[in-house]
C-alpha positions in Angstrom: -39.9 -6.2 41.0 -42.5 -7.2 43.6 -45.4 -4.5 43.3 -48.7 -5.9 45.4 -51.8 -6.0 43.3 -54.8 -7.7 41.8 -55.1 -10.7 39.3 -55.5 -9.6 35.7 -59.1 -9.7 35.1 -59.1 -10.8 31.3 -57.7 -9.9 27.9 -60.3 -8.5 25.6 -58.0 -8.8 22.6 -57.3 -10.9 20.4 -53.7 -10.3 19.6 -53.0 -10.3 23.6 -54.5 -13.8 23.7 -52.0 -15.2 20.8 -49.3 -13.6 22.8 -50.0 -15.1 25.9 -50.2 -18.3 24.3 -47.1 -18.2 22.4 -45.5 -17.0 25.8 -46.9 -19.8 27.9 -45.0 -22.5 25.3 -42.1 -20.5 25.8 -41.9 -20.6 29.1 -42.7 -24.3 29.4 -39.9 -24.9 26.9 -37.2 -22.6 29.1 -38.3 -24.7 32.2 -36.8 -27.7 30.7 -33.6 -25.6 29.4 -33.1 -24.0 32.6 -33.1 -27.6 34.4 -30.5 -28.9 32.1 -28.2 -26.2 32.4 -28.7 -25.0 36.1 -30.1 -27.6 39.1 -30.7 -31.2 38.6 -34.2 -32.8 39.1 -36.0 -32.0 41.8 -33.9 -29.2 42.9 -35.6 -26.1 44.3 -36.6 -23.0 42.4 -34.2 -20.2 44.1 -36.0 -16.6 44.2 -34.0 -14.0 42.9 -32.2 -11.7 45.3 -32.5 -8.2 45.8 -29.9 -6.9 43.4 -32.6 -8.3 40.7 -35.2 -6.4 41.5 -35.5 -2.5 40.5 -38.3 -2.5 43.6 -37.8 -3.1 46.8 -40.1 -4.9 49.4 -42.8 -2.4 49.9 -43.0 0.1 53.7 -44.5 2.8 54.3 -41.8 5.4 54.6 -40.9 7.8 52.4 -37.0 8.8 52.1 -36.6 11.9 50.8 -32.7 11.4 50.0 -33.7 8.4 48.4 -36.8 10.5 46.5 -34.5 12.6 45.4 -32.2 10.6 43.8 -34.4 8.7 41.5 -35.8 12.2 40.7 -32.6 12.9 39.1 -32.2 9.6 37.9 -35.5 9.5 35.8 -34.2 12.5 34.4 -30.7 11.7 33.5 -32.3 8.2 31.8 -34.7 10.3 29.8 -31.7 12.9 29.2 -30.2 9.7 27.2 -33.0 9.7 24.7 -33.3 13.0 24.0 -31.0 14.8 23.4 -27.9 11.5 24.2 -29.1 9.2 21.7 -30.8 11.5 19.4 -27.3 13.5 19.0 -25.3 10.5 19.1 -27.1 8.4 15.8 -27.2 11.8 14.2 -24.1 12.2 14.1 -23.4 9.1 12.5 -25.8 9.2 9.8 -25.4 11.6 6.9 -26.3 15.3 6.6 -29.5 15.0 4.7 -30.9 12.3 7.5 -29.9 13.8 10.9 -33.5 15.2 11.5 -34.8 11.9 10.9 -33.0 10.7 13.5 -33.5 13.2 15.9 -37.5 13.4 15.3 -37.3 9.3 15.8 -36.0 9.6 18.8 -38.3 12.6 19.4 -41.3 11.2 18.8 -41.1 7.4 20.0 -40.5 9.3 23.5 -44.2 10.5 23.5 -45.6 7.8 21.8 -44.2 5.5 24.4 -44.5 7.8 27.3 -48.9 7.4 26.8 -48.5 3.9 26.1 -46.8 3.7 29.6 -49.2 4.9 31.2 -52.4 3.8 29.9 -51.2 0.3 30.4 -47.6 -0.6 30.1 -46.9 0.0 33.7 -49.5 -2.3 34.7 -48.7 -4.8 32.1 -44.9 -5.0 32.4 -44.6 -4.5 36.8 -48.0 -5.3 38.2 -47.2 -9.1 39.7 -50.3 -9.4 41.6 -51.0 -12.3 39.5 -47.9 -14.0 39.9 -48.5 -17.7 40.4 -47.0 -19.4 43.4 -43.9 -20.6 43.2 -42.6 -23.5 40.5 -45.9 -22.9 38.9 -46.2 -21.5 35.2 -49.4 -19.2 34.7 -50.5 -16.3 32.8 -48.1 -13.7 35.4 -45.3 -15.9 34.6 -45.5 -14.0 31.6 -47.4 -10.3 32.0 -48.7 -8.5 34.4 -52.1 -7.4 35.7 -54.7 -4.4 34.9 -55.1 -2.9 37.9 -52.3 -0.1 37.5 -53.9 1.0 33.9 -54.0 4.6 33.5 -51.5 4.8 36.9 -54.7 3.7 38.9 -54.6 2.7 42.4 -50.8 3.9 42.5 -50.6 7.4 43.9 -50.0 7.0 48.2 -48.2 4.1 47.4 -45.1 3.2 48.7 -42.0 0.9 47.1 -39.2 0.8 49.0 -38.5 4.2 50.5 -39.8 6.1 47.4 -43.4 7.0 45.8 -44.9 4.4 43.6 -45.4 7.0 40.8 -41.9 7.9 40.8 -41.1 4.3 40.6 -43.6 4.0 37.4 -41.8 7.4 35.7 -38.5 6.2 36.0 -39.8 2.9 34.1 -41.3 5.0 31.8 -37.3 5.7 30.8 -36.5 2.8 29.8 -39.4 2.1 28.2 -38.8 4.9 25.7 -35.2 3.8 25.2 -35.1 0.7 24.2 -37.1 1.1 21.1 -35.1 4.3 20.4 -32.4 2.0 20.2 -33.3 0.1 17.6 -33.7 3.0 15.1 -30.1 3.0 14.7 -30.3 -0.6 12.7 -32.8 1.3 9.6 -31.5 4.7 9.6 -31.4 6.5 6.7 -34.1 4.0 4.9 -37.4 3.5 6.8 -40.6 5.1 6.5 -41.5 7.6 9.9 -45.2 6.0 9.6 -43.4 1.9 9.7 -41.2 3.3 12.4 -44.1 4.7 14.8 -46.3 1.7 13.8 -43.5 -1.3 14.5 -41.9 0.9 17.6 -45.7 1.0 19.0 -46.3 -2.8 18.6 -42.8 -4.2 19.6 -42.8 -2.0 23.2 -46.4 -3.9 23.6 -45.6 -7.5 22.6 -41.7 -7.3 23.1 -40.8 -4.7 25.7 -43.9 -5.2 28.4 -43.6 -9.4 29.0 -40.3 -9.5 29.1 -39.7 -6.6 31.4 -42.7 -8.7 33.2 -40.7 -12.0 33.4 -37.4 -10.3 34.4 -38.3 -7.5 36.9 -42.0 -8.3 37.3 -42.0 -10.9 39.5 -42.4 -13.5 36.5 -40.6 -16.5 35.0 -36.7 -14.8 35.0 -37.3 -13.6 38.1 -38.2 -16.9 39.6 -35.5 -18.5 38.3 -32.8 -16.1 40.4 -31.9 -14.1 36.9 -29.6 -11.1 37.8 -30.3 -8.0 35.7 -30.2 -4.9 37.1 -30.6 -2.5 35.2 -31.9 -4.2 31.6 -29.1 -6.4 30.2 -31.9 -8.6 29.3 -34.9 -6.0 29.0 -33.8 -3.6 27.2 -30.0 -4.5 25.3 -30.7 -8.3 24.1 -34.3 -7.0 22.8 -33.1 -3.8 20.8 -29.9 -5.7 19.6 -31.6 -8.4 17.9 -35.2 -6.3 16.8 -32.7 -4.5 15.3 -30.7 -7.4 13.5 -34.3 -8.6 12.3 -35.2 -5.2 11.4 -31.7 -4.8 8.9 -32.1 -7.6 7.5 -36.0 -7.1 6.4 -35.7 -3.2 5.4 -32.5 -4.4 3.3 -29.1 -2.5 3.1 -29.0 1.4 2.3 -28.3 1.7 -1.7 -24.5 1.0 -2.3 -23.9 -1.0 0.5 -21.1 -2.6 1.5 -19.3 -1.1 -1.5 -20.2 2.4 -1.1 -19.4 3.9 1.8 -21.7 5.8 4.3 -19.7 8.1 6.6 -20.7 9.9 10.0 -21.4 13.4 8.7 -20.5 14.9 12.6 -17.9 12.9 14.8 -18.3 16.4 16.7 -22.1 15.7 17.1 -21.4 11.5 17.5 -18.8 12.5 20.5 -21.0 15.1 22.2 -24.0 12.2 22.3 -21.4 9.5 24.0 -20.3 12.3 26.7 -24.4 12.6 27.1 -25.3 9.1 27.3 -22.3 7.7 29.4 -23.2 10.7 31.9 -26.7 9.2 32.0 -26.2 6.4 32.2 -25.1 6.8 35.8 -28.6 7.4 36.4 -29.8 4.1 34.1 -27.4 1.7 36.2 -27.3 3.7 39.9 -30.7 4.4 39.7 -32.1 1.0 39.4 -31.7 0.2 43.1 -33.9 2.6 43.9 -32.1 4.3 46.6 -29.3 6.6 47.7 -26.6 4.1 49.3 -23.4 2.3 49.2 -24.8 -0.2 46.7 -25.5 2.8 44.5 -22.1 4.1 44.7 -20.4 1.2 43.4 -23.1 0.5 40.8 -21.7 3.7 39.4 -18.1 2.9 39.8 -18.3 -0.8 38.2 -20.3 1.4 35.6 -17.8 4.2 34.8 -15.1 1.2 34.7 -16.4 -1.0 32.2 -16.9 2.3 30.2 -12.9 3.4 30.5 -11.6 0.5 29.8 -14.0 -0.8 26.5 -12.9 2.7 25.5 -9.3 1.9 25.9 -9.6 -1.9 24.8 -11.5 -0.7 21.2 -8.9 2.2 20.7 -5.7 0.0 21.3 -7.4 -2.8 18.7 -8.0 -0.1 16.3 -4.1 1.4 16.8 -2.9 -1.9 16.3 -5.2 -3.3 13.2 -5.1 -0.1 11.4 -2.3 2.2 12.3 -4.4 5.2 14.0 -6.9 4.9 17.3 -10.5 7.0 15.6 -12.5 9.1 18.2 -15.0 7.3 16.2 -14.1 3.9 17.9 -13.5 5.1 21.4 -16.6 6.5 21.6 -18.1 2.8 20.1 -16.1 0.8 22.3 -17.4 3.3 25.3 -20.9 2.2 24.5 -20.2 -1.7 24.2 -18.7 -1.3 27.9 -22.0 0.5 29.4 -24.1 -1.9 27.5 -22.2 -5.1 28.7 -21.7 -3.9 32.3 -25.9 -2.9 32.8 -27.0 -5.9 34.0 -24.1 -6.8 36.4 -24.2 -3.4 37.9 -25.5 -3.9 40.9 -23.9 -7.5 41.6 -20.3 -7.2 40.2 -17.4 -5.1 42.1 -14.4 -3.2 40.0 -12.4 -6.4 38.8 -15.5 -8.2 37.4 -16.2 -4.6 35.4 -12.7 -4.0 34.1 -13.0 -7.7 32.9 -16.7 -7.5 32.0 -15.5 -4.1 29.6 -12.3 -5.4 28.0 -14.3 -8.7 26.9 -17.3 -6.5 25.3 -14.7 -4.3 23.9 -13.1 -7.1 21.8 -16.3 -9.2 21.2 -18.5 -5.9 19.9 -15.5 -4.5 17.9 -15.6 -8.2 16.0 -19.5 -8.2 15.8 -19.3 -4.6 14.4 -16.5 -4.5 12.4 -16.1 -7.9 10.8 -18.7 -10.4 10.6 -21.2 -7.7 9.9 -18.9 -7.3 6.6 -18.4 -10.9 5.9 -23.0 -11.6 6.1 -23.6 -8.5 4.9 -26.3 -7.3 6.8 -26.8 -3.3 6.9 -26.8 -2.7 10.9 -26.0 1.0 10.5 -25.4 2.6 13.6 -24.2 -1.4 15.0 -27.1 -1.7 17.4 -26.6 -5.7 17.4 -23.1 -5.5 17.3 -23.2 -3.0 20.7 -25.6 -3.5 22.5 -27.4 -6.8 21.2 -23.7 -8.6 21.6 -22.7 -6.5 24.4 -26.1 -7.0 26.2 -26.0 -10.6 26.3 -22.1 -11.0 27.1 -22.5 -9.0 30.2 -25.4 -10.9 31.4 -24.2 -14.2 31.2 -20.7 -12.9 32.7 -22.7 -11.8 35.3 -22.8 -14.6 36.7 -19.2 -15.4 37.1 -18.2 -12.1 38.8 -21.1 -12.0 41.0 -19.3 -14.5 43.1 -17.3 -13.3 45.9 -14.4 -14.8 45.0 -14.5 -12.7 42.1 -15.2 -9.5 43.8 -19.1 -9.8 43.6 -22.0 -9.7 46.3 -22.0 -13.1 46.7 -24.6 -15.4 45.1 -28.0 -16.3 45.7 -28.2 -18.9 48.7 -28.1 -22.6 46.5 -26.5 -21.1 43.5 -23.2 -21.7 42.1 -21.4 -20.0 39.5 -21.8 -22.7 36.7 -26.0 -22.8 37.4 -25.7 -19.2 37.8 -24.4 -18.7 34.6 -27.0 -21.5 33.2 -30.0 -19.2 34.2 -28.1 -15.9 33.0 -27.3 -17.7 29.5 -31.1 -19.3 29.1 -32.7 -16.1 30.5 -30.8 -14.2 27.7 -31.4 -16.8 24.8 -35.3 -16.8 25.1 -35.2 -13.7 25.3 -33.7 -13.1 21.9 -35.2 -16.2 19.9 -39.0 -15.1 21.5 -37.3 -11.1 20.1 -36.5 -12.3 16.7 -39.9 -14.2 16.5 -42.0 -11.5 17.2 -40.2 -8.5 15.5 -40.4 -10.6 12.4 -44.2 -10.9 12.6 -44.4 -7.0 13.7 -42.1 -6.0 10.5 -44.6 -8.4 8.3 -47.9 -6.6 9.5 -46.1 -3.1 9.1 -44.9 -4.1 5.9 -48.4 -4.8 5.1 -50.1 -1.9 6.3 -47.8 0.8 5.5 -44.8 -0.5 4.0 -41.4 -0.4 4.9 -39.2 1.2 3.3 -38.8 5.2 1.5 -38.5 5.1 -2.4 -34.9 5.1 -3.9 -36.2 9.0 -4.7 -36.3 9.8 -1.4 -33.1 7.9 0.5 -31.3 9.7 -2.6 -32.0 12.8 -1.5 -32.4 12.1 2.2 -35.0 11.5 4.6 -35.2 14.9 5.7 -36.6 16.4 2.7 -38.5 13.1 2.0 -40.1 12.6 4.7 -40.3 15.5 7.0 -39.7 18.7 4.2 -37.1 19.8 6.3 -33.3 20.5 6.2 -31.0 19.8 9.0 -28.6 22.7 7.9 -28.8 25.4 5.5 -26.0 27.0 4.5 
């Protein structure tokens, strides 16, 4: 995303300045990586084309198709929080924790939303500091303070559409991905250590890397393809949450006893809400009413059919009987895996790119998960970390146009394609894991992690909220 703006002036804090710092080495490391897998020595950096960006080159004139649109689009992304996501975990947890869930999701929306605002936007999109090309610097890496508090942004003009629009619809994903994670703790985590970690991780997780991939910065430079937030959003919930399981610690009884949805009903009513969003999440992202729009919606609806059929027919086979319960699963693996090659991949590249994250996800969620033993509820890493990163580095196989795609980036081929795509997707999740670990360890320390044994006994509901989801 190339927004024009001013340099940031200075970090006053002393946690930003450790960031930064930990950031730059990361991105002098990924230099290196990226060479080995992609160009030889001395090849040129490629700039990324359009399709990467969820801003176009800035005019003057305002479209009011195109206005429209993403007005319906930020609403359909925010309609997958709450109520898509919020009905969909809910249903999968037990009775006595669906409020939980639902206030979660709830309340990380506001909490992010102000965040956003006062300085996310500026952090994660502002590239005015962007160094000049095949030179690392502090916008490599995050953005600048001129858009804090949404200043200097109204009359603006990205593409064909307002600024401020542009900045809301952000705000969408913003409060997603964080929602996402939720789904790795549920039933066992503390609503203060949730606020707290969600809080931090959007600020030293969410805003640099949405910086580096649609921000103008390091990913970006590089020629990384990710529309809509294979990278950004799917490989950073997937593997917080991973960390997150891990550190919180199974739910009592685990893997022996099991834990059953307590609403397939209210599980298959959230899929119908988010894959209908969704639409808005992936067609949305290139900011305009077009062809390009339309077939980011197909690809996306296509992925989604046939992960649904792929997991179902695995299922049938392995265990006698296809579960609503696994269509909808397998549904959710395609949308995740396709995001990122949305805008670059045409409908054979998302039929493949949807059976592969079918049969990957199903063997992240359903088996290995058993065989380590880690308590990833709801199967955030197994979805949408595994799914995530599977469709961005296929991404860049079926953006060629001998596979159907839009063709790649002038210098690019599909093997150093897929190099920057893979490397792109691996920092990500090793700087993810990193960081979340050090976020859980201060949470822990502040206000702890996890409920008492009292309280997941009798269900966060009660515990936490003194509330019942149903009384009957």
């Amino acid at each position: 995303m190339n927004l024009r703006m001013h340099a940031l002036s200075g970090y006053r804090c002393a946690t930003v300045r450790i960031l930064l710092f930990f950031l730059l080495l990361c991105g002098s490391v990924s230099i290196d990586v990226v060479a080995a897998v992609d160009d030889p020595p001395g090849a040129p950096v490629v700039a990324a084309p359009a399709a990467t960006s969820q801003v176009a080159a800035p005019v003057a004139e305002i479209d009011s198709g195109d206005t429209a649109w993403i007005l319906t689009a930020t609403a359909l992304v925010l309609f997958m929080t709450i109520p898509g996501l919020a009905l969909f975990y809910g249903g999968l947890v037990r009775s006595q924790n669906i409020l939980s869930v639902l206030m979660h999701c709830l309340v990380i929306t506001a909490v992010v939303s102000i965040i956003w605002v006062l300085f996310g936007y500026s952090f994660a999109l502002d590239d005015s500091g962007n160094p000049v090309a095949g030179v690392i610097g502090i916008g490599s890496f995050i953005g600048g303070s001129n858009k804090m508090g949404l200043a200097n942004v109204m009359g603006n003009v990205i593409g064909t559409i307002p600024e401020l629009l542009v900045a809301a619809f952000q705000m969408t994903f913003a409060v997603i991905t964080p929602a996402l994670i939720i789904g790795a703790f549920a039933e066992r985590m503390k609503f203060s250590a949730v606020l707290l970690f969600s809080a931090i991780w959007l600020i030293v997780v969410y805003l640099p890397i949405c910086h580096m991939t649609w921000g103008g910065g390091l990913f970006a430079t590089w020629g990384v393809l990710d529309l809509a937030g294979g990278i950004v959003v799917h490989v950073t919930a997937g593997f917080a949450a991973l960390v997150a399981c891990i550190m919180v610690g199974p739910r009592k009884g685990f893997p022996d006893q099991a834990h059953p949805p307590h609403s397939t009903v209210l599980t298959l009513v959230g899929t119908g809400m988010l894959w209908m969003g969704w639409f808005g999440f992936n067609a949305g992202s290139g900011l305009a009413a077009n062809e390009a729009a339309v077939m980011t919606l197909i690809v996306t609806h296509l992925s989604a059919s046939v992960a649904t059929l792929v997991w179902m027919v695995i299922e049938w086979v392995k265990f006698g009987k296809p579960s609503v319960l696994g269509a909808a699963t397998g549904s959710i693996a395609g949308l995740a895996a396709i995001t990122p090659a949305s805008g670059s991949v045409g409908p054979i590249g998302a039929l493949a790119i949807g059976a592969a994250s079918a049969m990957l996800c199903f063997y992240f969620a359903t088996v290995l998960k058993l065989k380590l033993h880690y308590d990833d509820s709801l199967d955030v890493f197994g979805v949408h970390g595994v799914g995530g990163f599977l469709g961005t580095v296929l991404c860049g196989v079926f953006v060629a146009k001998s596979m159907g795609g839009v063709g790649l980036a002038e210098g690019m081929t599909i093997g150093s394609q897929v190099g920057v795509q893979f490397a792109a997707a691996a920092i990500t999740a090793v700087y993810t894991v990193i960081a979340s670990v050090v976020i859980l360890l201060i949470v822990k320390t502040l206000v702890g992690l996890r409920v008492s044994d009292d309280v997941e006994t009798r269900g966060l509901d009660l515990g936490e909220h003194g509330e019942r989801g149903y009384i009957l």
